[in-house]
C-alpha positions in Angstrom: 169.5 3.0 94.3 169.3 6.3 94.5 169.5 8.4 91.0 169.3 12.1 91.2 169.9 15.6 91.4 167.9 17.1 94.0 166.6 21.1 94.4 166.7 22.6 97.0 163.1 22.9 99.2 162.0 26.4 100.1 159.3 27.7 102.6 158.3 29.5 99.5 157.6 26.4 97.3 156.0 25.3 100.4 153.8 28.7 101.1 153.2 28.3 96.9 151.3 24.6 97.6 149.3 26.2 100.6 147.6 28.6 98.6 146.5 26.5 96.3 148.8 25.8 93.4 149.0 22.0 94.2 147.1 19.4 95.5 147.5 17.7 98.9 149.3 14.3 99.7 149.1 12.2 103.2 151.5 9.4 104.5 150.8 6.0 103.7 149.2 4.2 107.1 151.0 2.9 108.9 153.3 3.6 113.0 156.8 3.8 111.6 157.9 7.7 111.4 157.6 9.2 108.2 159.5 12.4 106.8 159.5 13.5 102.8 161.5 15.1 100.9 158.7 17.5 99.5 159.8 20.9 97.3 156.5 22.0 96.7 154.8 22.0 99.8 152.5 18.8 99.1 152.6 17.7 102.3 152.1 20.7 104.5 149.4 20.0 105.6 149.8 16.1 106.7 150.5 15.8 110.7 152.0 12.3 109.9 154.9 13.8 108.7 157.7 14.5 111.7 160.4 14.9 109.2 161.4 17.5 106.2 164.6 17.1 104.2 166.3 19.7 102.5 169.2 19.1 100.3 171.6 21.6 99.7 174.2 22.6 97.2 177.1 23.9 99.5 178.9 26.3 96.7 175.2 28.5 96.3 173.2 27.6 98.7 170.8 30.8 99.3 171.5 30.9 103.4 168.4 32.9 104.1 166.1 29.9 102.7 167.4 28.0 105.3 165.4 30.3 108.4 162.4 29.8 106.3 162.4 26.1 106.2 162.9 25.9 109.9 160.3 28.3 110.5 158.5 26.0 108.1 159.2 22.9 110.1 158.7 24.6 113.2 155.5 25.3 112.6 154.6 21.5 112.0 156.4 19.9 114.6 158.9 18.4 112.2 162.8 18.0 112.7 165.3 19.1 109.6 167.6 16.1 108.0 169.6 18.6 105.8 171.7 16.9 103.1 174.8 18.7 102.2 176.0 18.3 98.5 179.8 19.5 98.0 179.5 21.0 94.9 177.3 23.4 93.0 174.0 22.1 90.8 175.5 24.2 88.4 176.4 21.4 85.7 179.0 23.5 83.8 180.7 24.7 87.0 181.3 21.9 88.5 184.9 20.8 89.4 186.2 17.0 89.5 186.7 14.5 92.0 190.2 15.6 92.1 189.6 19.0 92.9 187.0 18.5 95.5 189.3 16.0 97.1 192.1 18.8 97.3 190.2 21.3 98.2 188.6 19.6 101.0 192.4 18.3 102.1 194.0 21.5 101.8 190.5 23.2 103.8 189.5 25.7 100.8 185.7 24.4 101.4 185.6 24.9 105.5 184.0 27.9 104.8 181.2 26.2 102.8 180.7 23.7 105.5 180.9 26.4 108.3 178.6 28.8 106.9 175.9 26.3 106.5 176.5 24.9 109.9 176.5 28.4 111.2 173.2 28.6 110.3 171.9 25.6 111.3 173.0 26.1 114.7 170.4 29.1 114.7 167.0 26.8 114.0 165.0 26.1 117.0 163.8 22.9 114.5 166.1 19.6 115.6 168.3 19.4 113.0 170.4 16.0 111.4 172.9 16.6 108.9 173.7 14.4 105.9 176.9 15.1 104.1 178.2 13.4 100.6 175.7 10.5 100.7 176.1 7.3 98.8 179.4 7.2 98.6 180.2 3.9 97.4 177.6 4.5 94.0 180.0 3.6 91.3 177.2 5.4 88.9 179.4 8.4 88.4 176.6 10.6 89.2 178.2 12.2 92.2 182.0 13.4 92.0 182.4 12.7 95.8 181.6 8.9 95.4 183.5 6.2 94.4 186.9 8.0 96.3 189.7 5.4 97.9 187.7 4.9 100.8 190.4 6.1 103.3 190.0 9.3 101.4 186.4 9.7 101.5 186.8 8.9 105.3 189.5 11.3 105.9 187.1 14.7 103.8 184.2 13.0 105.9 185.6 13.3 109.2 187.1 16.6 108.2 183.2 18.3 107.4 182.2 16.8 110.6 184.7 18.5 112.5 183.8 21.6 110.4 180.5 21.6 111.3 180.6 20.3 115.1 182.6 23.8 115.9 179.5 25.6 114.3 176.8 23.5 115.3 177.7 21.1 118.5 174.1 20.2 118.9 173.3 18.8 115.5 173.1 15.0 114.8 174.9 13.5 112.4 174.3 10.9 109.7 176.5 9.0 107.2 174.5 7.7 104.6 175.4 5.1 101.9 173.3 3.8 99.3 173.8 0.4 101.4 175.8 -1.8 98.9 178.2 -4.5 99.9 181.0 -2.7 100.6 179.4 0.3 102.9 181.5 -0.9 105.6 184.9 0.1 103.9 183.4 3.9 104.1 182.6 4.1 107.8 184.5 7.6 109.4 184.2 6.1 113.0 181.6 6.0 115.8 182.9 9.4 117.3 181.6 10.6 113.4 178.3 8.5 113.4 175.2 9.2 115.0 172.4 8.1 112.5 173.3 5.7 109.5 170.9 6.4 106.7 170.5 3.8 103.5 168.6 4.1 100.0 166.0 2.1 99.0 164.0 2.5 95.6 161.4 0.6 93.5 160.8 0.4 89.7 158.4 -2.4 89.2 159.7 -2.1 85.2 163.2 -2.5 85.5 162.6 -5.5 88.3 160.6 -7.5 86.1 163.1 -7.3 83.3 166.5 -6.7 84.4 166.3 -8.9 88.2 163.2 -11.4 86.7 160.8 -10.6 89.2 159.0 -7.5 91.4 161.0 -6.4 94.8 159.5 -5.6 98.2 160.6 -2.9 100.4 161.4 -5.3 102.7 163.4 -7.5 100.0 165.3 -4.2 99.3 166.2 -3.4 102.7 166.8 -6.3 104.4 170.1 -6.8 102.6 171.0 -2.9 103.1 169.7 -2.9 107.1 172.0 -6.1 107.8 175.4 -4.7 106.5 174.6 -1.4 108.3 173.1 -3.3 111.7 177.0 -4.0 112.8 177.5 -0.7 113.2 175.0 -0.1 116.4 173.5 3.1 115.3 169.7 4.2 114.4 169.1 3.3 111.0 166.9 5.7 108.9 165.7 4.8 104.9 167.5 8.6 104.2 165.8 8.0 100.6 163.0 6.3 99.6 160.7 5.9 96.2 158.5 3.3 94.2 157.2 3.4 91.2 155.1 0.9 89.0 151.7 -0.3 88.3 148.5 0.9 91.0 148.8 -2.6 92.9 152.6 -2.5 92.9 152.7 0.9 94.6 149.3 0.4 96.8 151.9 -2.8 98.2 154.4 -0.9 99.1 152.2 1.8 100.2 151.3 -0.6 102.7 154.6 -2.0 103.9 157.2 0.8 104.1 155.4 1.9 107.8 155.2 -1.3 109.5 157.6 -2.2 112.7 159.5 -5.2 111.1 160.8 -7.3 113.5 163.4 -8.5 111.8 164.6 -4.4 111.8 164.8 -3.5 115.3 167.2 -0.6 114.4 165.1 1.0 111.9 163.4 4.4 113.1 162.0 5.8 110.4 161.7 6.1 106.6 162.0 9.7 104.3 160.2 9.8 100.7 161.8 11.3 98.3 158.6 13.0 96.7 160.2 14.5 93.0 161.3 13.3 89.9 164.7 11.7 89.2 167.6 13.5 87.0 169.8 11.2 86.4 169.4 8.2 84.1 168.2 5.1 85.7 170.5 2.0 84.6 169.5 0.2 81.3 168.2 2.6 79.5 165.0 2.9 81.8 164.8 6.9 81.9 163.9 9.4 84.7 161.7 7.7 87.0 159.0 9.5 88.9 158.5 9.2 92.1 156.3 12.0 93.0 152.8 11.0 95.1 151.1 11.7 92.4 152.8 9.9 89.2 154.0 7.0 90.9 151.6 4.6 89.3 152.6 3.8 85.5 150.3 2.3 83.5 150.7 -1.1 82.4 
């Protein structure tokens, strides 16, 4: 599951990291593609890495970040997966389901969608984009989630539209948190060209809420089989452990393998930063950053 707010990733943050002001991380081993989510430039330096997420508000998104993170990726070989929120991070401006559901209907956000797009068409970087992901999370964190799926279908199909007429060579990728009813939400083939799924670790919670530790496999492999149907690529869009050395030296050691059993699966994107938004049960603001994964026990 995934629980949080993300900032957005700048080549500055990046540029920040290079000179110094953080420490380097590498991928865990291993032949499956890896991409991170990675804010502060911790992975910069790590050739492993093919892919760099962004995520961005689409009410103030700074546009001219944007060139710098391709020019960013660029320079490593990497391809963009850009994750477009529709609202503002702005907690006290933010507007409700209801409004965002209008708005999108009526077209008052096109411009928010085409503006972006319009830029992304300019980055010589390959670019996938990622629009109002997990939408059947019944959390309440994100106000374009838990719609009447024929609406959430109808504003999804919309933004693709939007964004095709600005950027016709960019990939797209609907993304759900991979629950068991993913399939109600699904815009459409013509819509689809990547699905991308969630998956998340917290040895603490598993061994007192669900009685027993999880695999990345045993996470996925429910996720991966509702999303198989569809025929598409499959990417973890989202991925993070956290838990006691061994528990994240396993998964350290499982989330690049070529699993058989996933024939779809291309590659897997780390979300390297700390949650904002609760965890269930009362289990905080998990951190999933290389370098506080490991809790002590």
């Amino acid at each position: 599951m995934a629980y949080a707010l993300k900032p957005a990733m700048t080549a500055l943050a990046a540029s920040l990291a290079l000179s110094g002001a953080a420490l380097a991380e590498s991928a865990p081993p291993g032949e499956l593609p890896f991409g991170v989510y990675d804010p502060d430039g911790l992975f910069a330096d790590d050739p492993e890495v093919t892919i760099e997420h962004l995520f961005l508000p689409w009410e103030d998104v700074f546009l001219p970040s944007l060139i710098e993170a391709d020019a960013y990726a660029l320079a490593r070989g990497r391809s963009i997966l850009a994750t477009i929120e529709p609202w503002t991070w702005n907690r006290s401006e933010r507007n409700t389901p209801e409004i965002l559901q209008q708005g999108i209907a009526s077209g008052d956000y096109d411009r928010y969608m085409a503006s972006i797009c319009a830029v992304l068409n300019l980055f010589d970087s390959p670019v996938t984009v990622r629009w109002a992901h997990e939408m059947e999370d019944e959390s309440g964190q994100f106000i374009w989630a838990d719609w009447e799926p024929e609406t959430y279908i109808a504003a999804y199909r919309r933004m693709v539209d939007v964004c095709r007429a600005q950027a016709p060579g960019a990939n797209y990728m609907w993304s759900p948190l991979g629950l068991e009813d993913l399939a109600e939400y699904y815009p459409g083939d013509d819509y689809v060209d990547i699905v991308g799924l969630s998956v998340f670790g917290l040895q603490p919670w598993e061994r007192e809420i669900l009685g027993a530790e999880q695999s990345f496999e045993s996470i996925l492999a429910p996720r991966y089989a509702r999303a198989e149907p569809f025929g598409k690529p499959v990417v973890v869009a989202e991925l993070g452990y956290s838990g006691s050395e061994d528990y994240v030296a396993k998964w350290d050691s499982e989330i690049r393998l070529i699993y058989p059993e996933f024939p779809s699966l291309v590659a897997v994107v780390y979300f390297n930063q700390k949650e904002v938004y609760p965890w269930p049960d009362g289990y905080g603001l998990p951190n999933w950053r290389f370098d506080s994964r490991v809790i002590d026990e």
